[in-house]
C-alpha positions as CSV (number, residue, x, y, z in Angstrom):
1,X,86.9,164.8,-44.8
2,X,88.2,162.3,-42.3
3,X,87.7,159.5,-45.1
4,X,89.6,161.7,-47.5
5,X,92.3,161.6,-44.8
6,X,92.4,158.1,-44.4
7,X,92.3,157.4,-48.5
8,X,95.7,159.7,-48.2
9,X,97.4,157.8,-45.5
10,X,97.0,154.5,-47.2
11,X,98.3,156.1,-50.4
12,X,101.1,157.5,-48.7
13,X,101.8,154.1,-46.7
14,X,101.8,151.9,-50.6
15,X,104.2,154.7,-51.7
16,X,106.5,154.3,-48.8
17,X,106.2,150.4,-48.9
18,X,106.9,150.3,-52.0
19,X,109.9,152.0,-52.2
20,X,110.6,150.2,-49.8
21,X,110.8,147.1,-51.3
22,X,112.6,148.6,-54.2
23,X,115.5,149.7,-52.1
24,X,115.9,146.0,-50.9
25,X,115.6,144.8,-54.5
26,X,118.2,147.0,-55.1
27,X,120.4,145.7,-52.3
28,X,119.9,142.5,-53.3
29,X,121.0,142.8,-56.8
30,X,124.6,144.6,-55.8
31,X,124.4,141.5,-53.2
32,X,124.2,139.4,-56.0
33,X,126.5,141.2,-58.1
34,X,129.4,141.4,-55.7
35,X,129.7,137.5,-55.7
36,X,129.1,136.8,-58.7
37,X,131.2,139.4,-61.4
38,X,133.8,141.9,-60.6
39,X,132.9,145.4,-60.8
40,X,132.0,148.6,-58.9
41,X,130.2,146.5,-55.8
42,X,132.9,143.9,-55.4
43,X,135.1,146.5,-55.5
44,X,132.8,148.6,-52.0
45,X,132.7,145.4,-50.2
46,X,136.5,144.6,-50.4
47,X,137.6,148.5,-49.4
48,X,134.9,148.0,-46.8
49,X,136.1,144.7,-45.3
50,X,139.7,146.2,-45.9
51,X,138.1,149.0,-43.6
52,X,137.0,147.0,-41.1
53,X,139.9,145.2,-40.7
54,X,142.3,147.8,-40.3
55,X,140.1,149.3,-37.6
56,X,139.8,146.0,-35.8
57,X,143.9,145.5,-35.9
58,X,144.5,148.7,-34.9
59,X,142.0,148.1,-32.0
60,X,144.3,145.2,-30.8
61,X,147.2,146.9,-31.0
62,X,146.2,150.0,-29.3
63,X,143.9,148.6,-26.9
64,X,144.5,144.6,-26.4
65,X,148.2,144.7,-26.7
66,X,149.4,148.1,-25.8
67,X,146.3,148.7,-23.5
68,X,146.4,153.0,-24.5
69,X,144.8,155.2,-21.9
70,X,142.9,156.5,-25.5
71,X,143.4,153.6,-28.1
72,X,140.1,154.6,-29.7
73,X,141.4,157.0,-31.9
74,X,143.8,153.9,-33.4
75,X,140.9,152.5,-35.0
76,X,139.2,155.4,-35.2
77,X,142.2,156.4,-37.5
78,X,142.6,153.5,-39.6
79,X,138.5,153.2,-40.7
80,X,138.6,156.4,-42.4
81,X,142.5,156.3,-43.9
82,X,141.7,153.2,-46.2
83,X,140.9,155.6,-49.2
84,X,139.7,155.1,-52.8
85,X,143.2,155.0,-53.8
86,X,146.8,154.2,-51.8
87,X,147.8,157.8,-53.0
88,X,144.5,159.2,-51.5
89,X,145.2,157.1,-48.3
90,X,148.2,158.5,-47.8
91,X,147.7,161.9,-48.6
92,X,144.2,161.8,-46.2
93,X,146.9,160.6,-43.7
94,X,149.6,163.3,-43.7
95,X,146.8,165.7,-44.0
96,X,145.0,164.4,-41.1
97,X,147.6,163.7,-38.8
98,X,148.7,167.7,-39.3
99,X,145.2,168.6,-38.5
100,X,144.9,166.3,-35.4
101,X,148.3,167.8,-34.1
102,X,147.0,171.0,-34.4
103,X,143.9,170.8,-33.1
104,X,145.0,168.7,-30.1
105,X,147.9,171.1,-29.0
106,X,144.9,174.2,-29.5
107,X,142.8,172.6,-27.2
108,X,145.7,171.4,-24.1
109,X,146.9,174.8,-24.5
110,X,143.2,176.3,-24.1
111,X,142.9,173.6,-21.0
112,X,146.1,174.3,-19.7
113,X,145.2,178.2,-19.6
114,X,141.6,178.1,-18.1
115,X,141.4,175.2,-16.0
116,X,138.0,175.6,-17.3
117,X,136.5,172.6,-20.0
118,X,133.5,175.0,-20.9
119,X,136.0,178.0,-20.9
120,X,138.2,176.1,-23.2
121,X,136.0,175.3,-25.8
122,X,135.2,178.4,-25.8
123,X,138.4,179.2,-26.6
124,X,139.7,175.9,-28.7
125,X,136.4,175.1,-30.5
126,X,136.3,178.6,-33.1
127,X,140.2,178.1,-33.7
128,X,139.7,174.8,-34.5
129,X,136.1,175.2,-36.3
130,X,138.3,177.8,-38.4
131,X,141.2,175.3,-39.0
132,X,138.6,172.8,-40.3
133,X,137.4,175.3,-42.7
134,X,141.1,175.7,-44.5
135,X,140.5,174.4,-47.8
136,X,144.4,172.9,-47.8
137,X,142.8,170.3,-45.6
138,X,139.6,169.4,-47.6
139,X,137.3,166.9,-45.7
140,X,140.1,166.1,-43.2
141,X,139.8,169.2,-41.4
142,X,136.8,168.0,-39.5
143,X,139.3,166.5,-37.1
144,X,140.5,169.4,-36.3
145,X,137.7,170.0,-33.5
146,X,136.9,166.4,-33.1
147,X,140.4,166.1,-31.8
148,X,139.7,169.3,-29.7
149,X,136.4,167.7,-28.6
150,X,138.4,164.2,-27.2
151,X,140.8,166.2,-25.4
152,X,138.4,168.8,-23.8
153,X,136.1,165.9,-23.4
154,X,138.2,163.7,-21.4
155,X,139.6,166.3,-18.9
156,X,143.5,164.9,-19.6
157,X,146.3,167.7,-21.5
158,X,149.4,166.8,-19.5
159,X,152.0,167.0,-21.6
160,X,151.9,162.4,-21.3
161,X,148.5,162.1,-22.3
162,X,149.3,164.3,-25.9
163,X,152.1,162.4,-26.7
164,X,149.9,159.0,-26.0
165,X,146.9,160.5,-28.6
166,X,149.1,161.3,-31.1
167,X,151.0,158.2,-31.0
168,X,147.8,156.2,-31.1
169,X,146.6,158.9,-34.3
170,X,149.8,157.5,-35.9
171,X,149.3,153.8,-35.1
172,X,145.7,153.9,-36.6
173,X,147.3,156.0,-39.8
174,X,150.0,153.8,-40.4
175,X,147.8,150.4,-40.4
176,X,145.1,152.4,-42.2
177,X,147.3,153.2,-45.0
178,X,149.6,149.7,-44.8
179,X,146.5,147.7,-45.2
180,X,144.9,149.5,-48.0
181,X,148.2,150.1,-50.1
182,X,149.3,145.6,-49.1
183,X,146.2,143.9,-49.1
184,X,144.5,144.0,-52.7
185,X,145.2,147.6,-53.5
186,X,142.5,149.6,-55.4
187,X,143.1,149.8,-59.2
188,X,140.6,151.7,-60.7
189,X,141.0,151.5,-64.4
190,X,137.9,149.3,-65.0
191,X,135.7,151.7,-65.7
192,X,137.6,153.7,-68.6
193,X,137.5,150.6,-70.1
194,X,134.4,150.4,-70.1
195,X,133.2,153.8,-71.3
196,X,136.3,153.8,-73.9
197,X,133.7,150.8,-75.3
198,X,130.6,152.6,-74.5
199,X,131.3,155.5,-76.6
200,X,131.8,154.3,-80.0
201,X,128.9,152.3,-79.9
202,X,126.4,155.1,-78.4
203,X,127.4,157.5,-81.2
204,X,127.4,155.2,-83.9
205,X,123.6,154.2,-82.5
206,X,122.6,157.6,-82.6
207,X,124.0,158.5,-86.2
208,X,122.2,155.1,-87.9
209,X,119.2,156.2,-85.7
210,X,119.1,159.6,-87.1
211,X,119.7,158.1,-90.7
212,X,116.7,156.4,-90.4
213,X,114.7,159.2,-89.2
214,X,115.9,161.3,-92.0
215,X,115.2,158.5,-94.6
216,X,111.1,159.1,-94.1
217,X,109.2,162.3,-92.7
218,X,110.3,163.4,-89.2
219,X,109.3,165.7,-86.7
220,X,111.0,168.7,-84.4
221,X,109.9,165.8,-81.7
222,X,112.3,163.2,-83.0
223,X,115.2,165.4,-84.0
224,X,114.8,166.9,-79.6
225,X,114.9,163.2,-78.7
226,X,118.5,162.6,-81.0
227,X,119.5,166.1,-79.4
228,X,118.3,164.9,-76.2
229,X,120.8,161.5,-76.6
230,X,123.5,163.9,-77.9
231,X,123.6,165.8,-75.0
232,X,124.0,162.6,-72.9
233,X,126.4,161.1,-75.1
234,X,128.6,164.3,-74.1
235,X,127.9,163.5,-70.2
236,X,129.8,160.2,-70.6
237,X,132.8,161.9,-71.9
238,X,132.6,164.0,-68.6
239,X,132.2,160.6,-66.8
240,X,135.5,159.2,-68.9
241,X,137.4,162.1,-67.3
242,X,136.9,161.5,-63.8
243,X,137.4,157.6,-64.4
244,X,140.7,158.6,-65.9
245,X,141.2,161.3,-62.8
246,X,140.6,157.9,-60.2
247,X,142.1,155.6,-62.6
248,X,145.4,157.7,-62.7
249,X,145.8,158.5,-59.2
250,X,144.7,154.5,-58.7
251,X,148.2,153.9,-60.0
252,X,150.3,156.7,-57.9
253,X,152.4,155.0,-54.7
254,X,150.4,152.0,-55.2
255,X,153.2,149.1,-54.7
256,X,150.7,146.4,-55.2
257,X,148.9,147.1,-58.4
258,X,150.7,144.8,-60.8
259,X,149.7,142.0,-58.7
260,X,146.2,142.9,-59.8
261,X,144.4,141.6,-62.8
262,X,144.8,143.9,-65.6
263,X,142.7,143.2,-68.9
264,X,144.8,145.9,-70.9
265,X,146.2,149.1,-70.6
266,X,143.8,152.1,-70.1
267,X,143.7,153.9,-73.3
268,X,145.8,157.1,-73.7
269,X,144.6,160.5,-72.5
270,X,144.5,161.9,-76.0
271,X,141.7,159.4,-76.9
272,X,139.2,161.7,-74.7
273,X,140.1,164.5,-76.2
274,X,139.4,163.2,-79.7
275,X,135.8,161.8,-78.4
276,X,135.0,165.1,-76.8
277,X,135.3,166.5,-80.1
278,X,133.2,164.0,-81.4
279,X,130.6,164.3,-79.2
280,X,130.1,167.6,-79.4
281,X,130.3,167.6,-83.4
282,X,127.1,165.2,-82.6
283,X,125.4,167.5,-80.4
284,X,125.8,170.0,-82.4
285,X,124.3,168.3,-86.1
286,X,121.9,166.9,-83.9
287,X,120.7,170.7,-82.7
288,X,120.6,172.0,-85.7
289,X,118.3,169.5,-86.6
290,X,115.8,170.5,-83.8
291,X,116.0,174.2,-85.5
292,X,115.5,173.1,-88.9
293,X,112.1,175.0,-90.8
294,X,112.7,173.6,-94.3
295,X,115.7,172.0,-96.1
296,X,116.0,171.5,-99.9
297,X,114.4,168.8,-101.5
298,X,117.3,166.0,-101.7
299,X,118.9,167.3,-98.4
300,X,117.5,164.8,-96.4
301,X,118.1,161.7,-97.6
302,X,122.1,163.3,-98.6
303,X,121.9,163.8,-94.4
304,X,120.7,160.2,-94.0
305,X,123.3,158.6,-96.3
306,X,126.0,161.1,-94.6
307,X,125.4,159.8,-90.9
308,X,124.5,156.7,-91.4
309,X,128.3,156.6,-93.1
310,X,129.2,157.8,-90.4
311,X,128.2,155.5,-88.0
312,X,129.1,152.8,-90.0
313,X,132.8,154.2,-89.8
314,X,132.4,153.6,-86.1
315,X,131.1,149.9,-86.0
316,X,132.8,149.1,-89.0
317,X,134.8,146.3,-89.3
318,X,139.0,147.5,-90.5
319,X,137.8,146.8,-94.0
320,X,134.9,148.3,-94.5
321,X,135.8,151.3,-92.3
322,X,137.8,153.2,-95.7
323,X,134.3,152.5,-97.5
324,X,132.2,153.7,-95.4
325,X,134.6,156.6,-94.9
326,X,134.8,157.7,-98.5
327,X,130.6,157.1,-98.7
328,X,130.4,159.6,-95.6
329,X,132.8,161.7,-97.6
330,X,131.1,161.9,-101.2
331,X,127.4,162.7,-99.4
332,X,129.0,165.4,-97.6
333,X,130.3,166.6,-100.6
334,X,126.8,166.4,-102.7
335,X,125.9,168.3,-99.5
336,X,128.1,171.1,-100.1
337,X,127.0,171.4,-104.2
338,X,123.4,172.0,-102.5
339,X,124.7,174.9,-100.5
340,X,126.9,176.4,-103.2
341,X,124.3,176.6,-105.3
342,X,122.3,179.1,-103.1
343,X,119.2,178.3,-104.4
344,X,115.7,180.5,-102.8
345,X,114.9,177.5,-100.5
346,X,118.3,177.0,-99.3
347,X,118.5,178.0,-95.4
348,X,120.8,178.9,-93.0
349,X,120.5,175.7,-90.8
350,X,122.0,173.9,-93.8
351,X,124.9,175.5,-93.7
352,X,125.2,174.9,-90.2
353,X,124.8,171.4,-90.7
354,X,127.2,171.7,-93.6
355,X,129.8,173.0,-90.8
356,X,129.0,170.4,-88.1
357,X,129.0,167.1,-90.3
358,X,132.6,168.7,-91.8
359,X,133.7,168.5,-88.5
360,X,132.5,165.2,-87.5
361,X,134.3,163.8,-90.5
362,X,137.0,165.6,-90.0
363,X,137.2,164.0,-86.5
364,X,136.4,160.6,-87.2
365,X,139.6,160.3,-89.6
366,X,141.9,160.9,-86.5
367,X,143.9,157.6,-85.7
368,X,142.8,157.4,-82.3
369,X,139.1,157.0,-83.5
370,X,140.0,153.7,-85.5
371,X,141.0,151.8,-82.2
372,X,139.1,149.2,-81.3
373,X,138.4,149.3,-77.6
374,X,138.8,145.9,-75.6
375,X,135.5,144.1,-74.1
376,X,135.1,143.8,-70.9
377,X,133.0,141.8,-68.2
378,X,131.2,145.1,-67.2
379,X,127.8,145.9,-68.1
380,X,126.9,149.1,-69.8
381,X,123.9,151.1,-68.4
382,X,120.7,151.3,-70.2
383,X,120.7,154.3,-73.4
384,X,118.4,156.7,-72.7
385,X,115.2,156.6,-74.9
């Protein structure tokens, strides 16, 4: 038994040292990375440094230069106010600057009425708690009591050392939100340029692939793992909404952004909508293929020539984009003899399949579809298998 133990520990101490040395592989590459090509790390360290700095001036204004009986809440400020986005700086700002005001005037009126520091948290902290709570306030309202806690803390609620906090609360907000919105403000439109790319090539992957699967014998196993890409295909739309969400409010009050290197404009909004649709016409043609007992003899290969048309009207070239079009077409409509002509082995999946590739076609003449998305320097993560 005790060598059984020992067998487990030195498992469990491989385990740990080996993830271990993953997670500092793993630092080292974004390391790497952040020198060496823009992208999501670059952009950490520079709102970090940004951070940093802001805290650090802030810091010598409250407390070199104006020497504040509570100048730590000046840089205290200003770490957490340079935001994602100027917009969300200054917004964090207003919001937290309410919420500090309150919750500082709660506690020196709890301090002023019991002359008691436990008896006025007591009294301030539950208020306060509460106040944090109000969803208006979101994750600023965790000052709320923090700002209760300094002034209950420190013993001082005359009506001078109130007026000093919240003038140092406004110093740190002011430089927090000056320095992030002045000095390389955040532009976050990188990464719908990248998925805008991603897309077209991911589904037209997974149409050729499921062509090719069609072409010869295949299993309820393969058809799961093109269902099983489908439904991942339709999580990077979901990611392409919330980069449009950040890259949108990226470009709200920002003074600065123009200054910043732009590759192109982010697509238009309606593009997402158009690839939502396709995605899901995917995930759906691909589903039915996972439920699929028997199709016709023929049906098949008409499938494979119909996707792998399809595709092609993804990765296609201007040119060749109308012939591959009008190839998708004509299979789909070979497709549709099948089903009219209600033969005994005709079954219902095929007319679900008959719906769903309809639709795909339908969505892949849209004009939006036939824009070719820009390259960028940003790498595309690995397609799921």
């Amino acid at each position: 038994m005790t060598e059984g133990k020992g067998k487990g520990k030195g498992y469990t101490g491989r385990i740990v040292w080996r993830s271990i040395r993953q997670e500092a592989a793993s630092v080292r590459r974004s390391a790497r990375r952040c020198v060496t090509e823009a992208g999501p790390e670059r952009d950490t360290a520079v709102q970090s440094l940004k951070a940093a700095g802001a805290a650090l001036l802030a810091w010598a204004l409250a407390g070199w230069w104006w020497n504040a009986p509570m100048a730590l809440l000046a840089p205290w400020t200003a770490l957490f106010l340079v935001q994602r986005t100027v917009y969300r700086s200054l917004v964090s700002g207003l919001q937290q600057f309410a919420v500090v005001v309150t919750g500082t005037l709660l506690a020196a009126g709890a301090g002023a009425l019991t002359r008691n520091t436990m008896a006025a948290m007591a009294l301030a902290l539950p208020l306060t708690v509460l106040l944090g709570n109000y969803a208006r306030f979101g994750a600023e309202g965790l000052y709320a009591p923090t700002a209760a806690l300094f002034v209950l803390g420190y013993g001082s609620y005359t009506g001078f050392d109130i007026l000093h906090r919240l003038l140092e609360t406004l110093l740190g907000a002011v430089i927090g939100i000056c320095v992030n919105a002045f000095v390389l403000p955040p532009v976050h439109s990188r990464n719908v340029r990248r998925l805008r790319g991603r897309l077209p090539e991911e589904c037209a992957d997974l149409l050729h692939t499921a062509a090719d699967g069609l072409d010869g014998p295949y299993d309820r196993e393969q058809a799961l793992r093109w269902y099983d890409r489908a439904v991942w295909i339709t999580d990077v739309v979901t990611e392409l909404r919330s980069a449009r969400r950040w890259s949108d409010e990226s470009y709200r009050l920002n003074p600065g952004h123009r200054m910043r290197r732009s590759l192109s404009p982010p697509p238009q909004a309606e593009w997402d909508l158009v690839w939502d649709r396709i995605a899901e016409d995917i995930r759906a043609t691909t589903r039915t293929l996972t439920e699929v007992t028997v199709l016709p003899d023929g049906v098949p290969g008409i499938l494979a020539t119909l996707l792998r048309a399809a595709g092609d009207v993804l990765a296609a070239e201007e040119g060749d984009r109308t012939e591959a079009a009008e190839t998708a077409a004509a299979a789909h409509g070979r497709l549709t003899r099948v089903l009219a002509r209600g033969h005994a082995e005709t079954t219902p999946e095929l007319g679900g399949l008959t719906a769903d590739t309809q639709r795909l076609l339908d969505d892949l003449t849209t004009p939006l579809v036939t824009t070719r998305p820009h390259r960028t320097e940003s790498k595309a993560p690995a397609t799921p298998s």
